[in-house]
C-alpha positions as CSV (number, residue, x, y, z in Angstrom):
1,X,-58.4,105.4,125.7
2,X,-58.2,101.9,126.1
3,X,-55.6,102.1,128.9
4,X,-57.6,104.8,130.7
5,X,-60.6,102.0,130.2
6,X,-58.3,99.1,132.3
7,X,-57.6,102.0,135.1
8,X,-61.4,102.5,135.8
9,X,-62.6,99.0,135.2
10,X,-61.4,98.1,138.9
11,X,-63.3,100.9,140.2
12,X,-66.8,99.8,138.8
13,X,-67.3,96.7,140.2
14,X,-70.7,95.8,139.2
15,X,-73.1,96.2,141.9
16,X,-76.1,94.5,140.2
17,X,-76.9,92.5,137.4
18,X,-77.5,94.3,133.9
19,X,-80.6,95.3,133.0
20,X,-82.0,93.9,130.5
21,X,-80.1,90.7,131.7
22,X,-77.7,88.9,129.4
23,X,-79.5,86.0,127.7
24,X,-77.9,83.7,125.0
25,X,-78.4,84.7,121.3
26,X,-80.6,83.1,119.5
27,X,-79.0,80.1,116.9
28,X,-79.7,82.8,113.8
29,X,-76.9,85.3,115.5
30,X,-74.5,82.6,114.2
31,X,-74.1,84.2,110.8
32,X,-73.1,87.2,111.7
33,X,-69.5,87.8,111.3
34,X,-67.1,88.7,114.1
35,X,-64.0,90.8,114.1
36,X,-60.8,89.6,115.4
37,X,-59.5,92.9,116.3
38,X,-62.9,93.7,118.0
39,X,-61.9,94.5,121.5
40,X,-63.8,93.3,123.7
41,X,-64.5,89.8,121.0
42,X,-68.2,89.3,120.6
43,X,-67.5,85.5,120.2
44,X,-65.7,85.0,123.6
45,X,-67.8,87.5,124.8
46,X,-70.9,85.3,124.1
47,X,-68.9,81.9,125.2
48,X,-68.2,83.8,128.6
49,X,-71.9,84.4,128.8
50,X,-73.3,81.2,128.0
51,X,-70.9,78.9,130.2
52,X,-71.9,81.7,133.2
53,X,-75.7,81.1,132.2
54,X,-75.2,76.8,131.9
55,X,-74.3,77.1,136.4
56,X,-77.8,79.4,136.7
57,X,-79.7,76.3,134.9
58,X,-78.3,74.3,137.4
59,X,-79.2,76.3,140.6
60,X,-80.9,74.7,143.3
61,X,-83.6,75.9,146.1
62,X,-85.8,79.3,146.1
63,X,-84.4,81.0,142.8
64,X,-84.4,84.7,143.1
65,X,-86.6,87.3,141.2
66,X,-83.7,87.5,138.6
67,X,-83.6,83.9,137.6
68,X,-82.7,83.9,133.8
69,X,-83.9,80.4,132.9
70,X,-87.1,80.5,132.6
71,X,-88.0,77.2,132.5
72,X,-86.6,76.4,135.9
73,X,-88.4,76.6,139.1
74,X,-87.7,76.6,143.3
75,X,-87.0,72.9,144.0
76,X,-85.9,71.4,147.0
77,X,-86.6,74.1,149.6
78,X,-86.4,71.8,152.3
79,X,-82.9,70.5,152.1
80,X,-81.2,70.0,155.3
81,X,-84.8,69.9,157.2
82,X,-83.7,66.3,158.4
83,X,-80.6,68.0,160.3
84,X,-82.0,70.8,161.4
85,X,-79.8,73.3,159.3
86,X,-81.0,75.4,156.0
87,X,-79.6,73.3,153.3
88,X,-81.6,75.0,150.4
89,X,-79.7,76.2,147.9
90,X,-76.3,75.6,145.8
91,X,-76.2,73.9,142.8
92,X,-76.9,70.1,141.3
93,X,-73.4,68.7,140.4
94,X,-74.6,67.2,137.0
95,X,-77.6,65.9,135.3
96,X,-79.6,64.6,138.2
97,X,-80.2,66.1,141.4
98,X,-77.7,65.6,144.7
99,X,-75.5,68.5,145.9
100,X,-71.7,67.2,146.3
101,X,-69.5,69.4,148.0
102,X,-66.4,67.9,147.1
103,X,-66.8,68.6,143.1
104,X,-67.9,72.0,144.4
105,X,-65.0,73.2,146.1
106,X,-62.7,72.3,143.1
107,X,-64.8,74.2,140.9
108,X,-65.6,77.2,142.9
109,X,-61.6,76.8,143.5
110,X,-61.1,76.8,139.5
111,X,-63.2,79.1,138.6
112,X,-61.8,81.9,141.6
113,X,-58.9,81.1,140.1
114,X,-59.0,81.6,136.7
115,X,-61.1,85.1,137.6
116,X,-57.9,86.2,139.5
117,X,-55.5,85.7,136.3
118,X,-57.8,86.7,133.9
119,X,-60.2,89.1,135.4
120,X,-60.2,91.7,132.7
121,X,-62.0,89.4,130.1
122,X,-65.1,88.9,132.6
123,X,-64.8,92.7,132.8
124,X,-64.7,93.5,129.0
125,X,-67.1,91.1,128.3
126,X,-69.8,92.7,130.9
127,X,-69.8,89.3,132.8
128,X,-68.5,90.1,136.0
129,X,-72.0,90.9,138.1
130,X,-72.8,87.3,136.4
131,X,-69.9,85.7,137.9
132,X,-70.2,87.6,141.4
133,X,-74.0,85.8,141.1
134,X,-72.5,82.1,140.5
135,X,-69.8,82.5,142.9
136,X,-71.9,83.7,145.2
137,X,-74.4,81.1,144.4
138,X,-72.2,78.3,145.5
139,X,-70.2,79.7,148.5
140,X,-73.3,81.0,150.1
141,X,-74.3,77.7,150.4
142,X,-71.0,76.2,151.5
143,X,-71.3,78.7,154.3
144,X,-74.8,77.3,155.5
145,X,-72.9,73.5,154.8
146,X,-70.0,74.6,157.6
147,X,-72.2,75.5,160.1
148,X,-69.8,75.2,162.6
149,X,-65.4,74.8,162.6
150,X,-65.8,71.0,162.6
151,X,-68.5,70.3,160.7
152,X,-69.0,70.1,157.0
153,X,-72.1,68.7,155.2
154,X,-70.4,67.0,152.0
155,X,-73.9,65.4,150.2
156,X,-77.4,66.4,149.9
157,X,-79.7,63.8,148.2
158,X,-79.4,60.0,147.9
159,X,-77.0,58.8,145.1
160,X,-79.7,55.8,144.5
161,X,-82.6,57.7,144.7
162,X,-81.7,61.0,143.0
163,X,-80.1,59.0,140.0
164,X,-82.8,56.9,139.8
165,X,-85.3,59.7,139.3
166,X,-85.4,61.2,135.7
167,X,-87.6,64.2,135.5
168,X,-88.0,67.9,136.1
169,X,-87.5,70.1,139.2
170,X,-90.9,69.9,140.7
171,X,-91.1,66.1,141.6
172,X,-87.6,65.4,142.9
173,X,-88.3,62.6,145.5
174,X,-88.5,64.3,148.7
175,X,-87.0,63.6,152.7
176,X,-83.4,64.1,150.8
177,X,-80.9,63.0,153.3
178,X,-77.8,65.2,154.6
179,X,-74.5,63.7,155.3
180,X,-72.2,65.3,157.2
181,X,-67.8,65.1,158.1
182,X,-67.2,66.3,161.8
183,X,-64.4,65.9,164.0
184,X,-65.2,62.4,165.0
185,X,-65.9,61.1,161.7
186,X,-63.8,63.3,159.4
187,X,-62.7,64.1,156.1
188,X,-59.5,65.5,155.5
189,X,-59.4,65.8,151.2
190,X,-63.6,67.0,151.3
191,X,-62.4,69.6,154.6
192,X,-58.8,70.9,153.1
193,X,-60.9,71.3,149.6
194,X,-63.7,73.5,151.2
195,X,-60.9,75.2,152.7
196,X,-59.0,75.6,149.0
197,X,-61.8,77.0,147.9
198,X,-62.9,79.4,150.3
199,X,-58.9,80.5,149.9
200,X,-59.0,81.0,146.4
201,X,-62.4,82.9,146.5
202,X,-61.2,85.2,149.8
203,X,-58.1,86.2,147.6
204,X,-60.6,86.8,144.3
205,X,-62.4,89.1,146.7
206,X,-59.9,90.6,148.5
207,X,-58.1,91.5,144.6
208,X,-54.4,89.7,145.6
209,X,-54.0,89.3,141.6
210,X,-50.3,87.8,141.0
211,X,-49.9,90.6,138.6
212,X,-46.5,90.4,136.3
213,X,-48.1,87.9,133.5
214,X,-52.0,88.1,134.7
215,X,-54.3,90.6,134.2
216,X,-56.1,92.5,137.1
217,X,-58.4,90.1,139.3
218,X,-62.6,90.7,138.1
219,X,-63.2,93.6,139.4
220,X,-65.7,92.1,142.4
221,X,-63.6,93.8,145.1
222,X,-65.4,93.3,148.4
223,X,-63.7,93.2,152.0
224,X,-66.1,92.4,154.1
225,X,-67.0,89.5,151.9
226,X,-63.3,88.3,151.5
227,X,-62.9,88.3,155.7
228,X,-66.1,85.6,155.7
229,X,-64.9,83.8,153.2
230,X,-61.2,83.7,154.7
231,X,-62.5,82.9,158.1
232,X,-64.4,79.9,156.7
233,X,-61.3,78.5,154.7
234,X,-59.1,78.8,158.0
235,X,-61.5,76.9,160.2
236,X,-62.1,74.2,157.4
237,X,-58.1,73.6,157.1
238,X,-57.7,73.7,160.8
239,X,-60.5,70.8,160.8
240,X,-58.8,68.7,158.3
241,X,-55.2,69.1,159.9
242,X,-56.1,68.7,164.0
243,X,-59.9,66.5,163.7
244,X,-59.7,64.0,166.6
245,X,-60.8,61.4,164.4
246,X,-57.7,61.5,162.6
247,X,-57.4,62.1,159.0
248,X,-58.8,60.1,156.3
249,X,-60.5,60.4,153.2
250,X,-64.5,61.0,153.4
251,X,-66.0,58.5,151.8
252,X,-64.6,56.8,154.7
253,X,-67.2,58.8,156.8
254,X,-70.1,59.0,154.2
255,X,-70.2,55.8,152.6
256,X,-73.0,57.2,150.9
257,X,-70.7,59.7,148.4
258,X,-68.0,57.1,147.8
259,X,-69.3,55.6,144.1
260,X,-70.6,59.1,143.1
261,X,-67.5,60.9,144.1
262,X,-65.0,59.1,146.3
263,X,-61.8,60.7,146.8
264,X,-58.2,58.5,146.2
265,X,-56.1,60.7,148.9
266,X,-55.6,63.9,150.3
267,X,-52.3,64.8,150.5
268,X,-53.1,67.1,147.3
269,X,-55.5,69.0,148.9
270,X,-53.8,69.9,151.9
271,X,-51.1,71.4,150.3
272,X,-53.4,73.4,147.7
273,X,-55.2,74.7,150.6
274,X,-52.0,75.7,152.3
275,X,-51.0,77.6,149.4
276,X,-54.6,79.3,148.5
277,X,-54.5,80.3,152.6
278,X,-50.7,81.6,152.2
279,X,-51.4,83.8,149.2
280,X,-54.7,84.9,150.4
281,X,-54.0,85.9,154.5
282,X,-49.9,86.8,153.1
283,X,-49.1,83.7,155.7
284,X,-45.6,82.6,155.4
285,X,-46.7,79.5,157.8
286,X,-49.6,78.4,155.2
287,X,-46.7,78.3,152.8
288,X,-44.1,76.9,154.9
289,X,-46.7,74.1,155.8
290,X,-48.1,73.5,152.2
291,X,-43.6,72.5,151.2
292,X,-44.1,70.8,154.1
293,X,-47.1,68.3,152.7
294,X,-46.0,68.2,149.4
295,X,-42.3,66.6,150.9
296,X,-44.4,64.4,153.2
297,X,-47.0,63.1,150.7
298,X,-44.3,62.9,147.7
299,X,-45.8,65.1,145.4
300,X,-43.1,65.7,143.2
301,X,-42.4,64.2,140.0
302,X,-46.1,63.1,139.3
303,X,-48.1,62.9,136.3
304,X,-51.3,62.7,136.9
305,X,-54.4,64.2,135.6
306,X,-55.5,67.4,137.4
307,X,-59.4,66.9,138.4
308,X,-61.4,67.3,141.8
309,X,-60.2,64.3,143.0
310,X,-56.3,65.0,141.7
311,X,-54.8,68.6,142.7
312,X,-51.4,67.8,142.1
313,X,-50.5,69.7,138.9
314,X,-52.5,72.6,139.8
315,X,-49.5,72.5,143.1
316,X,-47.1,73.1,140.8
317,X,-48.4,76.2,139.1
318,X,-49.7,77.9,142.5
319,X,-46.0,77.4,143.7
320,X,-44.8,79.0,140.5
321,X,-47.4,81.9,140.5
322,X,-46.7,82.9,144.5
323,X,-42.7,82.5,144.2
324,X,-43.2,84.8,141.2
325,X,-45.5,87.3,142.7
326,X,-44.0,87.8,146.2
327,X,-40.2,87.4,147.2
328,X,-41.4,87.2,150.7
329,X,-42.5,83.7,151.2
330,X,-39.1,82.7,150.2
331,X,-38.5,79.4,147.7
332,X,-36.6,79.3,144.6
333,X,-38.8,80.2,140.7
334,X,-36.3,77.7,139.2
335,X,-37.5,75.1,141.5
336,X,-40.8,75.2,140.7
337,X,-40.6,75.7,136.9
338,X,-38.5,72.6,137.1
339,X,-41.5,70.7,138.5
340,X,-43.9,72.7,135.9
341,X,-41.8,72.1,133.0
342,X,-40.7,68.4,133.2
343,X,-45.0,67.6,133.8
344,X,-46.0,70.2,131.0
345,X,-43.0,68.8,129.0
346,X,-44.0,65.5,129.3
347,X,-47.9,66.1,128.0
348,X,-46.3,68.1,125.0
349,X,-43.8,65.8,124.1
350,X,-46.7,62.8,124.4
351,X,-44.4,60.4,127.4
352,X,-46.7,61.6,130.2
353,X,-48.9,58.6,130.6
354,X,-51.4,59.8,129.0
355,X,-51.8,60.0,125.2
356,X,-53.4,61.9,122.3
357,X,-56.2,60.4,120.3
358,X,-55.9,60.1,116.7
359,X,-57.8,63.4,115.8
360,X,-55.3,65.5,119.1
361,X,-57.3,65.1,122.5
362,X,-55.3,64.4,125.1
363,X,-56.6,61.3,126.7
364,X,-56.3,59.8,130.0
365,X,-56.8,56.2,130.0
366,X,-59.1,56.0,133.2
367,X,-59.9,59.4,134.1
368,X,-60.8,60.8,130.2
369,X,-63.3,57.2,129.8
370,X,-65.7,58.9,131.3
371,X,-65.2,61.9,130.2
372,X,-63.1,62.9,128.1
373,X,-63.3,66.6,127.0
374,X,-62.5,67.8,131.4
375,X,-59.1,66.4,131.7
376,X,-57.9,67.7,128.0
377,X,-59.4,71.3,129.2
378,X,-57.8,71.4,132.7
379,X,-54.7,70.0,130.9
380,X,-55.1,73.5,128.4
381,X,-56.1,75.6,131.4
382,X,-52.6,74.9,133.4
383,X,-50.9,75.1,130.3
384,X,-52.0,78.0,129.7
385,X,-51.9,79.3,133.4
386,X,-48.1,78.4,133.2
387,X,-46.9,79.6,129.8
388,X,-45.8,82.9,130.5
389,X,-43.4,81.8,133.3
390,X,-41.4,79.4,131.1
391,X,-37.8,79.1,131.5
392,X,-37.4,80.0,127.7
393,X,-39.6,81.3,124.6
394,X,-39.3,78.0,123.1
395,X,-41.1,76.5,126.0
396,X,-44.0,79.1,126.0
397,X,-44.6,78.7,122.7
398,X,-45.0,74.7,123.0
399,X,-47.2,75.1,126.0
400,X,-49.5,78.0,124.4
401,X,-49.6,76.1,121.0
402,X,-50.9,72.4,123.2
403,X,-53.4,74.6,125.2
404,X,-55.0,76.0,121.7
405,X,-55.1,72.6,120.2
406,X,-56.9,71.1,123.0
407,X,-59.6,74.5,123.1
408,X,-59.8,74.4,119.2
409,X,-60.5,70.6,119.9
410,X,-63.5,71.6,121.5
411,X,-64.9,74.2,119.5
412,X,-64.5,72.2,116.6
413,X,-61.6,71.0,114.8
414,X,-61.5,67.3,115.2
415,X,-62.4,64.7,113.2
416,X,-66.2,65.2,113.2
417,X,-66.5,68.9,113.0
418,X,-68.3,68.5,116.0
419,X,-68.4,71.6,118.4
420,X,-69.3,69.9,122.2
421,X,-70.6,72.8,123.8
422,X,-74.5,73.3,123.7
423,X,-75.5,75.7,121.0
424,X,-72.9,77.7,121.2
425,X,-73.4,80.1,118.4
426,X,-72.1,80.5,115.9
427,X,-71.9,76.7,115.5
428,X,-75.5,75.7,116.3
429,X,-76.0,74.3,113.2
430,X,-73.9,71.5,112.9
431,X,-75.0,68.4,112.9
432,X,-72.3,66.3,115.1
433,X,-72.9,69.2,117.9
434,X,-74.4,67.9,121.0
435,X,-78.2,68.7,121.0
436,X,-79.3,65.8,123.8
437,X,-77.5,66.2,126.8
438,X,-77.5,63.7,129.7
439,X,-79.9,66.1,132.0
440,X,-83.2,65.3,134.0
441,X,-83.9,68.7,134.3
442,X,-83.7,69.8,130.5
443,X,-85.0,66.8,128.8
444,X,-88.6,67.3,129.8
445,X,-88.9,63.9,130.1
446,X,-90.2,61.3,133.1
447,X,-90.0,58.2,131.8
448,X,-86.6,56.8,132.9
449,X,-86.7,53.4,131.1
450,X,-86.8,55.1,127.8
451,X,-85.0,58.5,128.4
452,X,-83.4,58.4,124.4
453,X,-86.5,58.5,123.1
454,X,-89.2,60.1,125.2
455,X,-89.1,62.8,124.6
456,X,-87.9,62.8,121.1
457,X,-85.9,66.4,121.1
458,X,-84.7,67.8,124.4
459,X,-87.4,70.1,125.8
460,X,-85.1,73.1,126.8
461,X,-81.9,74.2,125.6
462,X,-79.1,74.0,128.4
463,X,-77.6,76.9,127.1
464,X,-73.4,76.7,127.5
465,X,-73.4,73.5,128.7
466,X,-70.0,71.6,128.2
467,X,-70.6,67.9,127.9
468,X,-68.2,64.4,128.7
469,X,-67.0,64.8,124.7
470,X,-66.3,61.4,122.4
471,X,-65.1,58.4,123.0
472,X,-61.1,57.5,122.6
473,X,-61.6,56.7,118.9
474,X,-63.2,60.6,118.5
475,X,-66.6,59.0,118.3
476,X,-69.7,60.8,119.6
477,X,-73.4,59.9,120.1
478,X,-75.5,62.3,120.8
479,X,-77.6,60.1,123.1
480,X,-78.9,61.1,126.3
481,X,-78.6,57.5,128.4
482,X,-74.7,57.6,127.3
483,X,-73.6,59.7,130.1
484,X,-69.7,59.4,130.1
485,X,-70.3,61.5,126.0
486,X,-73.6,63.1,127.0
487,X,-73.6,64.6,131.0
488,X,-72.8,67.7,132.1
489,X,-71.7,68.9,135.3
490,X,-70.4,72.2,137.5
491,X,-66.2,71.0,137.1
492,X,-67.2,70.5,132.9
493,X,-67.6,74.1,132.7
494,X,-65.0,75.5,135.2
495,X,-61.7,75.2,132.9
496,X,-63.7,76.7,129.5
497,X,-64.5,80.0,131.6
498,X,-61.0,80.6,132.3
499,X,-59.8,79.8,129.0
500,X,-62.7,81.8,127.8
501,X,-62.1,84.9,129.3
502,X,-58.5,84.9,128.9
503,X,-59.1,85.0,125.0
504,X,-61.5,87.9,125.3
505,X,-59.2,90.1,126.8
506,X,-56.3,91.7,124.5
507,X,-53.0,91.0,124.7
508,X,-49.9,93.2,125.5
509,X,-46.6,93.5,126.5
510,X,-47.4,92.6,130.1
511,X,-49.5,89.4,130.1
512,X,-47.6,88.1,126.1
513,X,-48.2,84.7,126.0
514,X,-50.7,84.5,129.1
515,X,-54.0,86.2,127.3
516,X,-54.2,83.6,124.7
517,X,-52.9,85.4,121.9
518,X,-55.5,85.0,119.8
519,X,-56.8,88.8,119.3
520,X,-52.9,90.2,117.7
521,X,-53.1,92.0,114.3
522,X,-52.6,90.1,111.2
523,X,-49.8,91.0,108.7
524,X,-52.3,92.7,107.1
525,X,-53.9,94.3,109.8
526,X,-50.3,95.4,110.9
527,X,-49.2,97.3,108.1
528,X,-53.0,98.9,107.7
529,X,-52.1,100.3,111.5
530,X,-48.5,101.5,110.4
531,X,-49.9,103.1,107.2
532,X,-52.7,105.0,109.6
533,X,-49.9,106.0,112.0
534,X,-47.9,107.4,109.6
535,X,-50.3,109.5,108.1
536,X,-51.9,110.9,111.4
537,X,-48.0,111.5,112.5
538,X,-47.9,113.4,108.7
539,X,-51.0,115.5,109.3
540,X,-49.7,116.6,113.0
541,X,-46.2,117.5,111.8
542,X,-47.5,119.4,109.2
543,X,-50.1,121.2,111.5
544,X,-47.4,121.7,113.9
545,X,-45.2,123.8,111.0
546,X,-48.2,125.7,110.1
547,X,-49.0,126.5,113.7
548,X,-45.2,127.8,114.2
549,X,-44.8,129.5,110.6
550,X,-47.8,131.6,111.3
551,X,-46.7,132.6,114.9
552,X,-43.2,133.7,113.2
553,X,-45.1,135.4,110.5
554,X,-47.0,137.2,113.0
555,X,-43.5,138.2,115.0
């Protein structure tokens, strides 16, 4: 039944949303117990949910008529009125109010992604119309932002303005200003990221799974919508390869986005566009020309975090995944899970350059400061991307083991117990979970000068809402002015929905080691299924001798 169940689930893409909608359970659902054999789980189900639900809370312009938060409202309807363009629309990167495009890209890229390996847990878990809404959400706007091959709009808002405004979605200082890349002021990293995640999205839509260790892709099958999509992420790379201006990284264009979200290269995005355009369009070229930057911008041997500003190790895996998927665009496995293995060995065995705190998250000095909870769940994400394709069971089991520890960081074992996603049930009631997030919208406050304490508990719940986590020494205060522990943000919640629906689907011969592993039968659960086997195999045996005694009896 249940294989007949993954046949049709690619058939029923979902249409429309569910009615009634999915809304996070209320904090008493905690104490209900949940079955670990329960297929789908009803705990990841509920994760998957609520970290879909945190991106509608963070929707910008005219919401539609099946907006699930019903304490936000339309808000700045009149983006892009300064350029002339629709601008409306998209989503607030974090806890104030501008609209980067670079952040954007890497977590529509992310999450396309993930849905691609692990589309049969958004499935099972009934989440898939949700995540066709959020995806849609954001690269509906990024089309209106690339209103033409050479032009990308990269920031909406004013960095001063916007982050010195601290109140809800009805006052947010008007005349926003739009700032734009073109061909004579470019951006290669914010133009060849655009163009990653259109790539990633096309081939989500266009269901080019990598099959072997991955599930099916969601089941969100669209054509038509895949050819936009494509046709965007091919005019965005050509931009960033050929712009007269030369290339360059954005910031150098837009001043304006470079403290907020400068980039520090953009050889890394090239190539991760390359690839996402190879494996989507089945273009040897893209691929040819994605070996092509990472020789020329010396991406091997690196050990950096992966992050919207740092693609690198997320190279590594695509160029394992494609080799692995397709003998067609020629390369060698064991060259890639060379590069895989030597960076995943080195975060394992602790000489990567980053380090593990005291109570097990891994911490990069730098990029983890300001917050440090993203670059441990990217870390798990990768690890857990690549684990099936390791060169021996010994590896996989390292990698898969790392991953866990970093997720079960998260959701609660470390040294305060403290579970750093907002009330995700059944945890809610812990008292070193994060109740106060760094948010202008959800506080319901407007007083910026005293934002701990005015007002005293945060006004709305920001349901599914991953936050920056503790500090190096595993400390957290729940205080809404300490943003690097306290703000949330689109790329905070990209890495937990993969990991999250790759645990709520179940595992099997063809995806071991690459579903999580967390949903096999205990030892106990194991011989209870042997014991049942044997007895229905008993009953039918002795059925089938009755059924041929009597028709002898009858000769």
């Amino acid at each position: 039944m249940l294989f007949l169940l993954y046949l049709i689930l690619p058939v029923l893409a979902q249409l429309s949303l569910p009615n009634p909608p999915y809304l996070p359970p209320d904090s008493s659902k905690g104490a209900e117990p949940s079955s670990a054999t329960t297929i789908p789980n009803p705990q990841w189900s509920t994760l998957l949910g609520n970290l879909i639900y945190f991106y509608d809370a963070q929707r910008s312009g005219n919401l539609s008529t099946n907006n699930r938060v019903s304490w936000r409202n339309a808000s700045a309807v009149n983006d892009g009125k300064d350029v002339g363009f629709d601008l409306s629309g998209g989503y607030y990167d974090a806890g104030d109010f501008i609209k980067a495009t670079f952040p954007l890209s890497f977590t529509l890229m992310s999450v396309c992604w993930g849905a691609i390996d692990h589309g049969r847990g958004y499935d099972l878990a009934n989440q898939t119309a949700y995540l066709d809404s959020m995806l849609r959400w954001g690269l509906d706007w990024m089309i209106k932002a690339h209103p033409s091959p050479s032009t990308l709009y990269v920031l909406v808002g004013s960095t001063d303005v916007d982050n010195a405004y601290w109140g809800g979605d009805q006052n947010i200082p008007a005349n926003r200003p739009s700032y734009s890349i073109d061909d004579t002021k470019p951006g290669t990293d914010a133009a060849a990221s655009a163009s990653g995640a259109f790539a990633a999205c096309a081939a989500l839509y266009s269901n080019r799974g990598f099959n072997g260790s991955y599930s099916a892709p969601a089941s969100l099958h669209d054509d038509t919508y895949a050819q936009t999509l494509l046709t965007h992420a091919e005019q965005l790379y050509s931009f960033a390869v050929n712009a007269t201006g030369g290339q360059k990284t954005y910031q150098s264009s837009v001043p304006a986005i470079g403290e907020a979200y400068g980039s520090s290269g953009f050889g890394d995005d090239l190539t991760i566009a390359a690839l996402f355009l190879a494996w989507a369009s089945i273009s040897t070229s893209y691929y040819q020309q994605a070996e092509q930057y990472f020789q020329q911008y010396k991406l091997t041997k690196q050990n950096t975090v992966f992050n919207w500003d740092s693609k690198t190790p997320g190279v590594y895996v695509l160029f394992a995944q494609i080799i692995q998927a397709s003998s067609s665009f020629g390369g060698s496995l064991s060259t890639w899970q060379t590069e895989c293995e030597r960076y995943f060995d080195a975060i394992v065995n602790g000489n990567s350059g980053a380090s593990t705190t005291d109570d097990g998250l891994l911490f990069y000095d730098g990029d983890s400061d300001d917050a440090s909870l993203n670059p441990a769940l990217n870390a798990a994400m990768l690890l857990s991307r690549y684990a099936p394709m390791a060169s021996t069971s010994d590896k996989k089991n390292k990698y898969s083991e790392f991953a866990q520890s970093q997720l079960d960081y998260v959701l609660g074992k470390n040294s305060m117990s403290g579970r750093f996603l907002i009330f995700y049930f059944p945890f809610v009631s812990n008292p070193n979970s994060p109740s106060n997030p760094h948010s202008a919208m959800a506080s319901g406050g407007n007083d910026i000068n005293n934002i701990d304490t005015s007002p005293a508990e945060e006004a709305y719940v920001l349901y599914g809402a991953v936050i920056g986590g503790p500090d190096k020494r595993g400390r957290f205060f729940d205080i809404r002015s300490d943003w690097p522990e306290t703000e949330v943000a689109l790329d905070y919640n990209a890495p937990m929905l993969t990991l999250a629906a790759m645990h709520g689907q179940p595992c099997d011969a063809a995806i071991s080691g690459g579903c999580g592993g967390g949903h096999k039968l205990s030892k106990g659960g194991t011989i209870a299924l042997a014991v049942v086997l044997t007895v229905v195999g008993l009953i039918i045996l002795g059925l089938l001798a009755w059924f041929l005694r009597l028709r002898w009896n009858r000769k």
